[in-house]
C-alpha positions in Angstrom: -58.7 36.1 16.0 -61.5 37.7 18.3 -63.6 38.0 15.3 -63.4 34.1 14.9 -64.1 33.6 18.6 -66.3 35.4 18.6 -68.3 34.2 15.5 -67.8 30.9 17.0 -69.2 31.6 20.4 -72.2 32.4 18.7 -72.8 29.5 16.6 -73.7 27.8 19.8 -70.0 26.2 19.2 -69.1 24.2 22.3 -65.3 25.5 21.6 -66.6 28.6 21.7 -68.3 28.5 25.0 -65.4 26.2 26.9 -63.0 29.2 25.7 -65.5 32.2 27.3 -65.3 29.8 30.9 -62.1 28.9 30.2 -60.6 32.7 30.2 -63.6 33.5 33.4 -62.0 31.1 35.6 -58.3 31.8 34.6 -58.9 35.6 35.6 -60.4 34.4 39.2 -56.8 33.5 39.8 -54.7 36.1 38.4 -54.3 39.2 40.9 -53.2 42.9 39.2 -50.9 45.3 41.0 -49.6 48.8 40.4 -45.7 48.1 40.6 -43.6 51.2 41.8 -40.2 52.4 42.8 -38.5 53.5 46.3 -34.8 53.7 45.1 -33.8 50.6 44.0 -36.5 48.5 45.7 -39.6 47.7 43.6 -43.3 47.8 45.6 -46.5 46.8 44.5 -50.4 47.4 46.0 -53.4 45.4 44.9 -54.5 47.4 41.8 -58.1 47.5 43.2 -56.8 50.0 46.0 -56.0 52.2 43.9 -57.8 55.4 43.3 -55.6 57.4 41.8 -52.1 58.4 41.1 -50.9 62.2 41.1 -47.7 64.0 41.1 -46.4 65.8 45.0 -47.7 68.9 45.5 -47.4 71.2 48.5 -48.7 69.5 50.9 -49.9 70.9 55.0 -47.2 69.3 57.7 -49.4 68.1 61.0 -47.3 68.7 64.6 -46.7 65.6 66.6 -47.4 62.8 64.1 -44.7 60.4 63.2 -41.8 61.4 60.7 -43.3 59.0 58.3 -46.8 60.9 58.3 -45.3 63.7 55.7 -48.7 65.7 56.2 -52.1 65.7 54.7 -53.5 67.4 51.6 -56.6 68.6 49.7 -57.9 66.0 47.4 -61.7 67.5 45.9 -62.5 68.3 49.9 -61.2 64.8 51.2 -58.0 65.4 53.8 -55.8 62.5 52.9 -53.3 61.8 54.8 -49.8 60.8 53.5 -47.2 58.4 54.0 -43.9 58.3 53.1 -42.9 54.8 52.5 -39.2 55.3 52.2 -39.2 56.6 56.0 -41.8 53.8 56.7 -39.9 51.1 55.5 -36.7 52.6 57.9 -34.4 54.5 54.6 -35.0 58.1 55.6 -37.7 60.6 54.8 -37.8 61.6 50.8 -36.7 64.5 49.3 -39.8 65.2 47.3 -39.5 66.6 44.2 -42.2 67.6 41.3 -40.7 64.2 39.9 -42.2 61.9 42.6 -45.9 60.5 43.0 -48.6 60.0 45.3 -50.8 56.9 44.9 -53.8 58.0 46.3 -55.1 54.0 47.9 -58.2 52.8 49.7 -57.2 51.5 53.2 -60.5 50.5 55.0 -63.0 53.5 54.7 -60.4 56.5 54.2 -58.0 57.0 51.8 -54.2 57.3 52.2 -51.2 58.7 49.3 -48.4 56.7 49.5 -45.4 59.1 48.6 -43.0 57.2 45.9 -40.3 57.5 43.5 -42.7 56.5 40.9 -44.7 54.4 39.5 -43.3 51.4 37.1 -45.8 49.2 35.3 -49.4 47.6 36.3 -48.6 43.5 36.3 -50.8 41.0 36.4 -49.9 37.4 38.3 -51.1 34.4 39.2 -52.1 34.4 43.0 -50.0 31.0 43.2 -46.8 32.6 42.0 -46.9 35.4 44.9 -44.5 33.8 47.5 -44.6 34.3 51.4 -42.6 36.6 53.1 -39.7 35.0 55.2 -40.1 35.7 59.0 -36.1 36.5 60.0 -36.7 38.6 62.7 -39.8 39.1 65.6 -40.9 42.9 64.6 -39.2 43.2 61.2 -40.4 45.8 59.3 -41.9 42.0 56.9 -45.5 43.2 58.8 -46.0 45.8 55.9 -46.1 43.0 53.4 -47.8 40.9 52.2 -45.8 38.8 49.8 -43.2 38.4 47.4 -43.5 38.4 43.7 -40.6 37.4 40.5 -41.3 39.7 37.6 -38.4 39.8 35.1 -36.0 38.9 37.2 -36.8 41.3 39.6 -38.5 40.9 43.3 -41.4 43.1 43.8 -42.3 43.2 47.4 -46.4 43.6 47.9 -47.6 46.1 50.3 -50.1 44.7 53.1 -52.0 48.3 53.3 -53.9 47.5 56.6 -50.8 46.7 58.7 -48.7 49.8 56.7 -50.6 52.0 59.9 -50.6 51.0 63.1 -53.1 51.9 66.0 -52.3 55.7 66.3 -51.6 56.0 62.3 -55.3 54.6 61.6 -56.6 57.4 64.3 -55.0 59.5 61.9 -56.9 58.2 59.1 -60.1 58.4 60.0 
């Protein structure tokens, strides 16, 4: 089927060329995430954050820094700090194993790992189909996300990486 697209396309066909527009503007509105796993709760980040995913490893704990701030490690010489979004999210710290990940993500200039369960699938999805998060309570843990996304039948909740750190866990960062 490419192979007649393509041969098409350069013909000069006009069906050809409305197709090649056609698929450019359809991908301006479709967003890809990296879906994941904390328990039972499904997570995703914007898939252009990412930089890379690894399994735990030993990691160096820092004194007086939140209990969500596991610790930082060695990445090629870059001291990345990470977070452990179970604690984050308020469902006590993780008992890492060799079995969990770290998704190593972009957050301004620095980079962060995000500790997880692991990770599920990369989705891609319309930016119209990504509902709002409902405001229930003033200072709800909801700051941390950015929206709300049906995949499957299942809610993945999408993580709003600047407002994941606050004031003294960006100090950290940088």
């Amino acid at each position: 089927m490419s192979i007649e697209v393509s041969a098409a396309a350069s013909e000069g066909d006009k069906f050809g060329q409305m197709s090649a527009a056609g698929a450019g503007s359809a991908a301006e509105k479709s967003t890809e995430f990296i879906s994941f796993a904390i328990g039972d709760d499904q997570y995703g980040v914007d898939i252009m954050a990412v930089r890379e995913i690894k399994g735990w490893t030993a990691i160096t704990h820092l004194p007086k820094q939140p209990d969500y701030v596991r610790g930082v490690l060695n990445l090629r010489g870059v001291i990345v700090p990470i977070i452990d979004l179970r604690c984050r999210f308020g469902q006590g710290l993780t008992e890492a194993t060799p079995m969990h990940i770290v998704i190593i993500v972009q957050i301004g200039a620095r980079q962060v790992g995000l500790l997880a369960d692991r990770v599920l699938d990369i989705v891609s999805q319309d930016a119209s189909q990504i509902q709002p998060v409902p405001k229930i309570a003033q200072g709800s843990r909801t700051d941390f996300l950015s929206g709300l996304v049906t995949v499957d039948d299942a809610m993945i909740a999408l993580i709003d990486l600047p407002n994941l750190l606050n004031s003294r866990d960006a100090e950290l960062a940088n």
